[in-house]
Wavefront OBJ file of the C-alpha trace (Angstrom):
o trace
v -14.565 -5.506 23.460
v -11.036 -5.286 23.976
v -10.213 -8.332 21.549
v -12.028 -6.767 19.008
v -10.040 -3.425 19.278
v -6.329 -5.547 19.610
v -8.062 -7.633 16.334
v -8.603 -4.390 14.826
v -5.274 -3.305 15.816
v -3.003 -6.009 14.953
v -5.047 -5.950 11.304
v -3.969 -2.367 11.114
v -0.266 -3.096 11.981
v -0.099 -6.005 9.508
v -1.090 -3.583 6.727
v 1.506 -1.140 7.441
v 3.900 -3.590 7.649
v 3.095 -5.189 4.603
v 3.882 -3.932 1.213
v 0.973 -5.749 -0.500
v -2.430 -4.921 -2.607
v -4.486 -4.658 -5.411
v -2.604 -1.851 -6.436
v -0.032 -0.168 -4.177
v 0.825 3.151 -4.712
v 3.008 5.576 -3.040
v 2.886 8.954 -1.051
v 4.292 11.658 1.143
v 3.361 13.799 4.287
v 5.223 16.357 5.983
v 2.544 17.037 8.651
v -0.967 16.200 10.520
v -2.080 18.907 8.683
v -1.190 18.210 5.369
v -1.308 14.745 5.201
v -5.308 14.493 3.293
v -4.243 15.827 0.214
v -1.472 13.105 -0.534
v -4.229 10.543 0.137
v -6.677 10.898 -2.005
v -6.482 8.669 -5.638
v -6.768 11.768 -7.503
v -2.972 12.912 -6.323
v -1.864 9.298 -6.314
v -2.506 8.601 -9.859
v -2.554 12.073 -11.046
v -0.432 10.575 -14.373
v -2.938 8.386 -15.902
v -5.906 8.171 -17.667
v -9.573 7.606 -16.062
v -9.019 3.863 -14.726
v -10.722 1.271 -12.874
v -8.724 0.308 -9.972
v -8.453 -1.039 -6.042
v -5.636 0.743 -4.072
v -4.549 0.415 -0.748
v -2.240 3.200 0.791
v 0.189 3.315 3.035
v 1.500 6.560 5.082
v 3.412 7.257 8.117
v 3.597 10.902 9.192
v 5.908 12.275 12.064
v 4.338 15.067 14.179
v 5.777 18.413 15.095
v 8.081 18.441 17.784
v 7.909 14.953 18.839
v 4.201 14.410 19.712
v 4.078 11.220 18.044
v 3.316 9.287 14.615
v 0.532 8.974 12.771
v -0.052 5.319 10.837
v -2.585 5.994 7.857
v -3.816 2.824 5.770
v -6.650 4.115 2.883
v -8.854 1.650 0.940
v -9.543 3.694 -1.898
v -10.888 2.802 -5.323
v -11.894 4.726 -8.829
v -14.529 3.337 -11.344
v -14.413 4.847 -14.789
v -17.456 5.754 -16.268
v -15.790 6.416 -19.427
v -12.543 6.884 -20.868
v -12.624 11.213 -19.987
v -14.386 10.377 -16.818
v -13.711 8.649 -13.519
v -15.581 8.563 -9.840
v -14.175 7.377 -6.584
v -14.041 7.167 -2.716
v -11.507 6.512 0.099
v -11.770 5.852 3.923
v -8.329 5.998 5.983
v -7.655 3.919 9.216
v -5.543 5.544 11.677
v -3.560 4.852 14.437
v -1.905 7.530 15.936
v 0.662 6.826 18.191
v 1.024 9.290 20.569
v 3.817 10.415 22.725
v 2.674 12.522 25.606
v -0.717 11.055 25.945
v -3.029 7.894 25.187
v -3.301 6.360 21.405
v -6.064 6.340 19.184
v -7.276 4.403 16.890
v -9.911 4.744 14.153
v -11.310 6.042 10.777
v -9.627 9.338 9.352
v -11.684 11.624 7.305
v -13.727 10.128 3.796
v -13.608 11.328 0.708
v -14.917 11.098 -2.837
v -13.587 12.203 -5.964
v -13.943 13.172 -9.603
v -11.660 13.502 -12.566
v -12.532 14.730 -16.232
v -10.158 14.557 -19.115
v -10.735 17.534 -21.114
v -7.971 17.728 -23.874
v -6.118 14.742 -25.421
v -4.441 14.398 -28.539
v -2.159 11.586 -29.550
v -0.553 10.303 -25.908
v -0.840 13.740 -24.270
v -3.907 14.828 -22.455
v -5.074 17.120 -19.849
v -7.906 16.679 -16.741
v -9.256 18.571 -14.097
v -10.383 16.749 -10.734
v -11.957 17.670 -7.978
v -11.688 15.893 -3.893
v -13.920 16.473 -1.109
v -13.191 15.000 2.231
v -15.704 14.415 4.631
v -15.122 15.279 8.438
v -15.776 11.202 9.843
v -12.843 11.481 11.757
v -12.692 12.243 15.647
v -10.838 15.571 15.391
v -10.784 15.924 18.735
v -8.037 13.020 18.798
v -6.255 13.663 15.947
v -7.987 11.243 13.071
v -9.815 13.897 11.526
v -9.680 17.422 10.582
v -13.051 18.502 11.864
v -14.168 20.197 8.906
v -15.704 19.524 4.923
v -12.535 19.898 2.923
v -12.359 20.476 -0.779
v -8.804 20.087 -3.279
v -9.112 20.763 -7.095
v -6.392 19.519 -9.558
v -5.398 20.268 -12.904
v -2.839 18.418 -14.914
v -1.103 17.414 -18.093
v 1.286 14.654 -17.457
l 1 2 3 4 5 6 7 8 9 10 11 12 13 14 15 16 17 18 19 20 21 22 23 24 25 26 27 28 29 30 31 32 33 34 35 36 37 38 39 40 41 42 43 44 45 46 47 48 49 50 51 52 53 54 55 56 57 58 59 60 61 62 63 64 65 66 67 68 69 70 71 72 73 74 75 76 77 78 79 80 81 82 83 84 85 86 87 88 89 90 91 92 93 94 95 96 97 98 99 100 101 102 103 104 105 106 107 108 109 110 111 112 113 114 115 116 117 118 119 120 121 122 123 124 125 126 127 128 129 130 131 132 133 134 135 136 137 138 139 140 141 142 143 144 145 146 147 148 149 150 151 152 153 154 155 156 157
């Protein structure tokens, strides 16, 4: 058991380290707390239009006061259904990296997603979206939040 958790680990560790994937995209954090809504695709890609697409995203956040870092790598993907309409899912792998007590390592809280374009004329268009994370993290260690989550968005890049 304990190669296949050091397997899992050093797998982890070579995907934050890495700056490679389908489709790489950026975010930010400023806390534990806050961290979910920067993951999902939905705020990622909030500029485009309904799109098919892979991503893989990479996150460290720095706890309050010290306490440690969390390493976040989401697999996340959207299929379009059409070109208003898009569906997709993400599952985050954690490590959190703890400073006054033992790490952990495992899946952060899933989620699935929706967007709908609603207005477009010429290039300029306008969706709504909806995210809803799923507590599969052990919140109890710090991968998870504990609880159902829900984050709407509404844009016009």
């Amino acid at each position: 058991m304990r190669k296949k958790q050091m397997g899992l680990l050093t797998l982890v560790w070579a995907l934050l380290m890495t700056q490679t994937a389908f489709a790489h995209h950026g975010s930010s954090s400023s806390a534990i707390s806050t961290q979910l809504s920067s993951l999902n695709g939905l705020s990622i890609r909030n500029a485009q239009k309904p799109v098919s697409l892979v991503y893989l995203n990479q996150e460290v956040s720095f706890l309050d006061e010290g306490q440690g870092e969390l390493y976040t790598t989401t697999l996340g993907g959207s299929y379009a259904i059409s070109t208003k309409l898009d569906v997709g899912a993400f599952v985050p792998l954690r490590y959190l990296q703890a400073s006054r007590r033992s790490n952990e390592f495992g899946l952060g809280d899933m989620g699935v997603q929706t967007r709908f374009v609603f207005f477009e004329k010429n290039k300029h268009f306008a969706f709504a979206g909806i995210t809803l994370t799923f507590p599969t993290g052990r919140d109890s260690v710090g991968l998870g939040s504990g609880f159902v989550a829900q984050d709407s968005q509404l844009g016009c890049p």
